[in-house]
Each structure stands twice: as structure tokens, then as C-alpha cells.
LOLOTOR-379100 format. One line per field, with one value per residue (C-alpha): z, y, x; residue in one letter. Coordinates in nm, 3 decimals. Layout:
<rodos>
w	Z_...
v	Y_...
u	X_...
fiza	A_...
</rodos>
This chain:
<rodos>
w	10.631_10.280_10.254_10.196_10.520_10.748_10.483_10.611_10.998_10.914_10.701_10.997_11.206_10.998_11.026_11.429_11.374_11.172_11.395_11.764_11.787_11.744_11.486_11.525_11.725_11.921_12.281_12.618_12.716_12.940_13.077_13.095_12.878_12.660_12.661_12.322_12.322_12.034_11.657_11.298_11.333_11.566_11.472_11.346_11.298_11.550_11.294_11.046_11.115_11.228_10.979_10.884_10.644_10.870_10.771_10.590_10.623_10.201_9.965_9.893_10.309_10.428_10.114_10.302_10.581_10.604_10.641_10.381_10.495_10.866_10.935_10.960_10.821_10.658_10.379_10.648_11.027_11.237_11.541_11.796_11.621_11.604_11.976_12.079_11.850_12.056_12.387_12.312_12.268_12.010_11.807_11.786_12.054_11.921_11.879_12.121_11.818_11.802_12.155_12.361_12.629_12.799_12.511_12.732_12.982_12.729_12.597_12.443_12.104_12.163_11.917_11.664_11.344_11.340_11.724_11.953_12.306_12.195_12.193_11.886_11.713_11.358_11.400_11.053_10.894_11.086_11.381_11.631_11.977_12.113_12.407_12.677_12.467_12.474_12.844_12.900_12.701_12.886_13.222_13.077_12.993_13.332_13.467_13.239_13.368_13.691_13.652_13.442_13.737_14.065_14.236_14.225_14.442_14.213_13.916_14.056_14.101_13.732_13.583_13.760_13.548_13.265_12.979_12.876_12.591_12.500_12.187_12.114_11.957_11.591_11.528_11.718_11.483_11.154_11.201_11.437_11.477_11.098_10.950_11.020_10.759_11.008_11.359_11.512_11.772_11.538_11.549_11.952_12.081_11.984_11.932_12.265_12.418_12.206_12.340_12.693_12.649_12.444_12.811_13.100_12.891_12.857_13.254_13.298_13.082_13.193_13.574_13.451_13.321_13.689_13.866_13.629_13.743_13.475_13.638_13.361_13.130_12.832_12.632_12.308_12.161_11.817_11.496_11.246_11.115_10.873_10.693_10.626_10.261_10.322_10.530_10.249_10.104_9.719_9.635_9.818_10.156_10.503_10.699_10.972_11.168_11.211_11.349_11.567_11.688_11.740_11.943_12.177_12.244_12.303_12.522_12.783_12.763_12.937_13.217_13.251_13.268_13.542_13.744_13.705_13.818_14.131_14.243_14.106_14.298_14.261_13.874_13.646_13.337_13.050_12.809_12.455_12.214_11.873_11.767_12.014_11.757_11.754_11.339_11.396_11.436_11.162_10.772_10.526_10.444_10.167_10.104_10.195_9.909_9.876_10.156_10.045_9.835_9.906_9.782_9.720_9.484_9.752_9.737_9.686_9.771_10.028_10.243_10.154_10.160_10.224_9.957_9.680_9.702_9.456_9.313_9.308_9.513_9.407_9.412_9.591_9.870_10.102_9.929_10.029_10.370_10.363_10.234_10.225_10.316_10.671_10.770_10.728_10.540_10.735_10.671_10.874_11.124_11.202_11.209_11.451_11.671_11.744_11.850_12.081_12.223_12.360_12.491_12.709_12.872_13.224_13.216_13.105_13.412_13.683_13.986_14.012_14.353_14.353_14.176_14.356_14.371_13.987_13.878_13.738_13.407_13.069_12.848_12.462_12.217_12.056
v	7.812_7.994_8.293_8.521_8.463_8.508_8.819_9.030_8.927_9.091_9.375_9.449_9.673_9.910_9.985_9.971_10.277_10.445_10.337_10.394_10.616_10.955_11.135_11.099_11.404_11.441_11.584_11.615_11.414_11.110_10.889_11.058_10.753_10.471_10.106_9.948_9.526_9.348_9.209_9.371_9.502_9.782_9.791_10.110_10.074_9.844_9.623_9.845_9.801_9.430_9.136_9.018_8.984_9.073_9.474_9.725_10.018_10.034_10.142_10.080_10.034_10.397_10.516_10.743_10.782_11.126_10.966_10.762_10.397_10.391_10.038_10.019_9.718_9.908_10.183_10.444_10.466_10.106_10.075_10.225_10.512_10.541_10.424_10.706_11.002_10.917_10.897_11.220_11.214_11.541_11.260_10.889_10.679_10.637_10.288_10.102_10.211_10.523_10.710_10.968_11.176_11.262_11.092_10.769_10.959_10.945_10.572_10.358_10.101_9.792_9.621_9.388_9.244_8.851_8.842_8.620_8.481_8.235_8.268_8.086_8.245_8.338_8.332_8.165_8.508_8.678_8.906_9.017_9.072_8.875_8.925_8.806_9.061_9.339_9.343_9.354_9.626_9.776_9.707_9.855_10.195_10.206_10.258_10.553_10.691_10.661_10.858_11.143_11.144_11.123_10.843_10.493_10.587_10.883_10.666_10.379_10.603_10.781_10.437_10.286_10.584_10.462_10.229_9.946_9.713_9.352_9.203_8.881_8.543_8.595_8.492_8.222_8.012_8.199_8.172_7.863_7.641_7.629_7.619_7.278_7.271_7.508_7.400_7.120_7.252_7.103_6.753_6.819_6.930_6.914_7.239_7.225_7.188_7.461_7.661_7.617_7.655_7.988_8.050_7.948_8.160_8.491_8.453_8.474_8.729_8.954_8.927_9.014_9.341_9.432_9.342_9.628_9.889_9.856_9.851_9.983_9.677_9.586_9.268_9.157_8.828_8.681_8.736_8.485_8.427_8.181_8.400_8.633_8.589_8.390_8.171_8.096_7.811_7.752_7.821_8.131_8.023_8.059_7.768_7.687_7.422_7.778_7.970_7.703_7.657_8.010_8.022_7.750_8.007_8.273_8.059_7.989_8.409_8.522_8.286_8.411_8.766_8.693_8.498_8.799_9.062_8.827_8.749_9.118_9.323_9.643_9.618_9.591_9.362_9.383_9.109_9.307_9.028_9.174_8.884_8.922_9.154_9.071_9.023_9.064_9.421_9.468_9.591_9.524_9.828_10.014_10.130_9.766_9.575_9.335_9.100_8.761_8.986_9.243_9.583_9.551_9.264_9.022_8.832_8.436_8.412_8.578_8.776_8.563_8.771_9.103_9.367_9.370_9.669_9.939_9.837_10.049_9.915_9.944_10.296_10.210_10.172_10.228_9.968_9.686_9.515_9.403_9.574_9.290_8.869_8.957_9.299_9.546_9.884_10.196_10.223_9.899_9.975_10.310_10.105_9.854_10.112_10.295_9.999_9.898_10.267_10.225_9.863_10.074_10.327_10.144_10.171_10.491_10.571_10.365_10.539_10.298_10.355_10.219_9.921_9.626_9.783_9.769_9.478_9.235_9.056_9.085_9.334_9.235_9.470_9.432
u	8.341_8.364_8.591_8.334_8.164_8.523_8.608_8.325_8.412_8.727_8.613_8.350_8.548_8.507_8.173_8.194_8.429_8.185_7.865_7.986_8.288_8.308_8.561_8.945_9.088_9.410_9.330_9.481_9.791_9.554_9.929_10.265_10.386_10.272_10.543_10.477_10.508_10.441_10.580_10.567_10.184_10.326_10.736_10.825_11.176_11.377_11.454_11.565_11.959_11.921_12.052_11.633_11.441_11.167_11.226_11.006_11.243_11.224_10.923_10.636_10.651_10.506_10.353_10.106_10.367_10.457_10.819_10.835_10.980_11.051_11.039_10.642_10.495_10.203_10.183_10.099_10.080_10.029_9.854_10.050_10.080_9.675_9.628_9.924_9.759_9.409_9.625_9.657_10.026_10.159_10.457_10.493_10.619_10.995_11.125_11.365_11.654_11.581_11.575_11.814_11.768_11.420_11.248_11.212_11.027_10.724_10.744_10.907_10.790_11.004_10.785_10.966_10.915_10.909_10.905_10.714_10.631_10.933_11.253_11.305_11.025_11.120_11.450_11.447_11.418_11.738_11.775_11.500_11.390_11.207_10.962_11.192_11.491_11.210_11.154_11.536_11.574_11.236_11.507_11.737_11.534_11.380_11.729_11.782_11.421_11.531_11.868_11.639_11.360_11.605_11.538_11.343_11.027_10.941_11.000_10.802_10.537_10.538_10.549_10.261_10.034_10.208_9.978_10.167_10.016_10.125_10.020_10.255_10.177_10.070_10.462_10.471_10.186_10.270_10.601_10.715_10.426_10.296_10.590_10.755_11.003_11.209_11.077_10.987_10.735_10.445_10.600_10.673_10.315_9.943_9.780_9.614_9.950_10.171_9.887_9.958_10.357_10.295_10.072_10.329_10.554_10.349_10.237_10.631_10.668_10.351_10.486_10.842_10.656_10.438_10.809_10.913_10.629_10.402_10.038_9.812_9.836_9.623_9.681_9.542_9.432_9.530_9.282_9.176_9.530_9.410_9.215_9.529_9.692_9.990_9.771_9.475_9.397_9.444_9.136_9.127_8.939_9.018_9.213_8.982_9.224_9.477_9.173_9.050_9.470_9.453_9.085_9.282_9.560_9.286_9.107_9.438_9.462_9.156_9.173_9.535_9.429_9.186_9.441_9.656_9.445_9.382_9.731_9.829_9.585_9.735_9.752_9.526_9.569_9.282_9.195_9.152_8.910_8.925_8.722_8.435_8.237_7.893_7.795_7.472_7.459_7.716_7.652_7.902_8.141_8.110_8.473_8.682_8.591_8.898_8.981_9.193_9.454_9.701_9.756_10.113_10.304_10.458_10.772_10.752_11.077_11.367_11.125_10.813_10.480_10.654_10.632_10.886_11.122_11.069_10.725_10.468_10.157_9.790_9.666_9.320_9.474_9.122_8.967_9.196_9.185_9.591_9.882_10.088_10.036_10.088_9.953_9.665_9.616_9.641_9.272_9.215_9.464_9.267_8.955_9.105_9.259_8.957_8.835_9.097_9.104_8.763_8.838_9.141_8.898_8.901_9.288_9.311_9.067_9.152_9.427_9.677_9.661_9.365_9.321_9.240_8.894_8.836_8.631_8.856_8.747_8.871_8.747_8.607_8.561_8.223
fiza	X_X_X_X_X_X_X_X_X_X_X_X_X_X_X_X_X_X_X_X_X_X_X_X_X_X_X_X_X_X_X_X_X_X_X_X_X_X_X_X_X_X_X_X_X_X_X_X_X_X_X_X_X_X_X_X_X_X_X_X_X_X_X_X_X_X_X_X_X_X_X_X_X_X_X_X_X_X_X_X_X_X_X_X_X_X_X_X_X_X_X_X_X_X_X_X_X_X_X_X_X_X_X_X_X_X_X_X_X_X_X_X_X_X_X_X_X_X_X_X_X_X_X_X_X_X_X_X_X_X_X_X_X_X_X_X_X_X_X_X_X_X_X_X_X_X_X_X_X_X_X_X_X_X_X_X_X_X_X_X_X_X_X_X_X_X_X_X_X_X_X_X_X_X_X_X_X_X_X_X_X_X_X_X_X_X_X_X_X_X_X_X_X_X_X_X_X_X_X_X_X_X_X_X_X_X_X_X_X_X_X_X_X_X_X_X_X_X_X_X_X_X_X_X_X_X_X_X_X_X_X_X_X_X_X_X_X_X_X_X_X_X_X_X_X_X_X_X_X_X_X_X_X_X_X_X_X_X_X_X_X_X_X_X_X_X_X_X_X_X_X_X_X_X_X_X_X_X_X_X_X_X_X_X_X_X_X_X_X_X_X_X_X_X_X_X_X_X_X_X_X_X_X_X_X_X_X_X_X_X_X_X_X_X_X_X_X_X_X_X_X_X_X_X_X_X_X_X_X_X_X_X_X_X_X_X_X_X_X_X_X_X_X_X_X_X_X_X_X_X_X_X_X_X_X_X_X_X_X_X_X_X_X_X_X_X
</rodos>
């Protein structure tokens, strides 16, 4: 399929947000705390001090960040931050790195840059936590919770009203599976089968994080990573064999989701699809206007696709879909976080006393 046509599937979240939600406002607190899972779309700063190349704690990273740099892969705030401002919460979740005291009692972002479902994920690039290191360090928080709150049946309790979100696997195609030159995992399985390891592993991993208390659970699907800029062909298109890998990884999720809220019946677990938006009903944006290029000059070499320190970016920033190979403008991340904030409403709703009762299907965002 040409670029163009993939482009505006990408550029078409915008609109939603302008369509179908209503205007960005903080309000009431709606979970005492927010867990953060995921890689480099929602780090904001646990790999600062690491030794990786898989950092953005230097400019032009955080541009529009009131910050500056902080280790967020985008020239302003990422997703988390977004979904956390419409959670109602009054500052960011703080990152794994970063917290003391009775900040844990409000969430924690464990989310790494580079990371994956994998262990060996992108370990090509230096340091990281993986999901597996995440959780542990999620164990390791809950025991510090549990000192703050008294005792384990209280805590228990406060972290089942907790919203925990999982989104995990871009790494594991962008960087494991496509590139063979460090891995072998293309050489070891077919696409249909690296899709069902990257699935035993997750159900492992997702019933590591219920053993842990979390019952409010959303988890997201992977986007059309060939259409990214480090992922483009030469002459600029989309790579549809990565999309259609990707759809096959997709595919394993939602059945897994289902099979979770079945066997987990006093959780809930919700499928997030960013790529079930219908086109049809969809206009193409007036302010995105560049989609296969990123705003800021990218490195070819060390941290490939990453911005290069100390340059300055473009300055129509709105206008551009990605910031760098890898990750979107603030603008899109906005777009994309309204979007996901609606997809959470049954979470953010359901008692999680009361669970088993909620219908159990994945939820799409369309």
C-alpha cells in the first residue's frame, strides 16, 4: 500500500480528538494511583543514569517540556503524562529512578527506553529494564507501600483501585526481531511463531502483575511500526511484511485478554486497539501535514534514529507527526491519549470488588 494511504491512518487520530472528545481539563483525582509499564513512548527518565544509548535526558528531547530534557522521548510531555493529567492527577507519575517517601503511594512510571516483553530485547543499545526487571522493581515498591499503609490487607485493598497499564512489544520487532545483524530470533522462528513466544511470555508477565494486586489493567496493542521512519522503505513507503508481523502479534493479544479476564475473574484486563479506527468516518487533519519525516535531525550512527544532541529541531513542531525515527510529537501523543483515555472508561468505573460481573471483551478504540 502507498505511503500516503497508511500516512493518513496515522495522522487520523487527530481528528477523532477533535470530533468526539471534549476539551482537555484536569478534574477530580478518579484512582488513588496510576503503575506505568511500557518502553521509550512513556519513559520519562529511568534511563537517564543507565550506560544506553536508549536516553533522551539531552536537548532537543523536551523542547516544549516545561523541564527541559527529563528523559522523555518526545519534545514535550509523552503519554503517560497526558493519560495521568486526564486521571485527574495534580503532577506526573515519577519514574521508578526518581521516587522517595509517600510518592509511591500515587504511582509509579517503570517505563523504559529500549525495553521489551524479552529479556534480551535491545540490549544491543546498553542498559535497561526490561518487563520481567520492571515488575520486580513493581515488588519491590509494593513492599515500601505496604510499610507506608500498615499492613498487607489495607494495601491489597488500595492497590486493587489502582489503574495499571501495559504497553510492551514495539521493542521486541524494532529492536530484536528486525534487526538480525544482532539477534538471531529472525533466523530461530517464523513471524507467526515469534508472535506466540512474545505471547506465552506477556501471559506470564500479566499474571505476575494480578499476583501483585493490580486488578484494573489496560493493555495496548502495537501500531503500524513499519510505517515509522526508521522502518520506511527507500523510497519513502511503508513496510507492509512489519505491519502484517505486527497484526500477528496483535492477533495472539486479544484472545489473551479474554482468557485472562476468564481465569482472572476478579480483575479486569482491557484490550486497548489503537488501530481499530474506522477511516471511513475520518477527514484528513488540517494541522499534521508531515508524516514519513521527523522534526528533529536523527543520528545515523551511535544512537541510530534518536535526535542529535544540541541541534535545534524544526520549529513547526504541530505540523509534524514524529519527533524523531521512533516516536511521536507531543501533538500526536495528546491526540493518542485522548483516545486511549476514553478506551479506559470501564476501568476507571468498574469496583474491583466487583468485577467478575463486567462483561469481559477487549475494548478498541474507534
Amino acid at each position: 500500500m502507498a505511503f500516503a494511504a497508511r500516512r493518513w491512518f496515522l495522522l487520523s487520530i487527530i481528528v477523532v480528538v477533535v470530533c468526539f472528545l471534549k476539551p482537555f481539563a484536569l478534574g477530580e483525582q478518579q484512582v488513588p494511583c496510576y503503575f506505568i509499564f511500557g518502553d521509550s513512548q512513556d519513559d520519562n527518565g529511568n534511563n537517564n543514569h543507565l550506560n544506553t544509548t536508549a536516553r533522551a535526558n539531552y536537548p532537543p528531547y523536551g523542547i516544549d517540556f516545561p523541564e527541559g530534557p527529563t528523559g522523555r522521548f518526545t519534545n514535550g510531555r509523552n503519554p503517560a503524562d497526558f493519560i495521568g493529567e486526564l486521571l485527574g492527577f495534580d503532577s506526573y507519575i515519577p519514574p521508578f529512578a526518581n521516587t522517595e517517601g509517600r510518592d509511591i503511594t500515587k504511582g509509579i512510571n517503570y517505563a523504559s527506553g529500549a525495553s521489551g516483553i524479552l529479556d534480551q530485547t535491545g540490549r544491543h543499545l546498553g542498559d535497561l529494564f526490561s518487563f520481567n526487571e520492571q515488575l520486580h522493581n513493581h515488588e519491590r515498591v509494593i513492599s515500601r507501600i505496604v510499610r507506608l499503609i500498615g499492613n498487607r490487607s489495607a494495601t491489597k485493598e488500595y492497590l486493587a483501585k489502582c489503574l495499571y497499564t501495559a504497553a510492551l512489544g514495539n521493542n521486541d520487532y524494532i529492536n530484536n526481531y528486525l534487526l538480525p545483524e544482532y539477534y538471531p530470533t529472525s533466523h530461530l522462528y517464523t513471524p507467526t511463531e515469534f508472535a506466540s513466544l512474545l505471547i506465552r511470555h506477556y501471559s506470564q508477565q500479566l499474571r505476575t502483575l494480578y499476583r501483585l494486586g493490580a486488578r484494573k489493567i489496560a493493555v495496548f496493542g502495537l501500531g503500524l511500526l513499519g510505517c515509522i521512519p526508521a522502518e520506511l522503505s527507500a523510497d519513502g513507503n511503508c513496510v507492509d511484511s512489519i505491519n502484517d508481523e505486527v497484526l500477528l502479534f496483535n492477533d495472539k493479544l486479544k484472545p489473551l485478554v479474554e482468557e485472562l479476564n476468564t481465569e482472572l475473574s476478579d480483575a479486569q484486563f482491557l484490550y486497548v486497539d489503537v488501530r481499530a479506527i474506522n477511516l471511513n468516518n475520518l477527514s484528513t487533519p488540517a494541522e499534521i501535514t508531515i508524516g514519513n519525516a521527523p522534526c528533529c535531525n536523527v543520528s545515523a550512527t551511535v544512537a541510530r534514529g534518536q535526535c542529535i544532541p544540541g541541534q535545534i529541531p524544526c520549529s513547526n513542531r504541530n505540523q509534524y507527526y514524529f519527533w524523531d525515527d521512533f516516536h511521536p510529537s507531543e501533538v500526536v501523543n495528546e491526540a493518542y491519549s485522548r483516545l486511549a483515555y476514553s478506551a479506559l472508561s470501564s476501568l476507571l468505573d468498574a469496583d474491583p470488588l466487583a468485577i467478575g460481573g463486567l462483561q469481559a471483551k477487549p475494548v478498541m478504540i474507534k
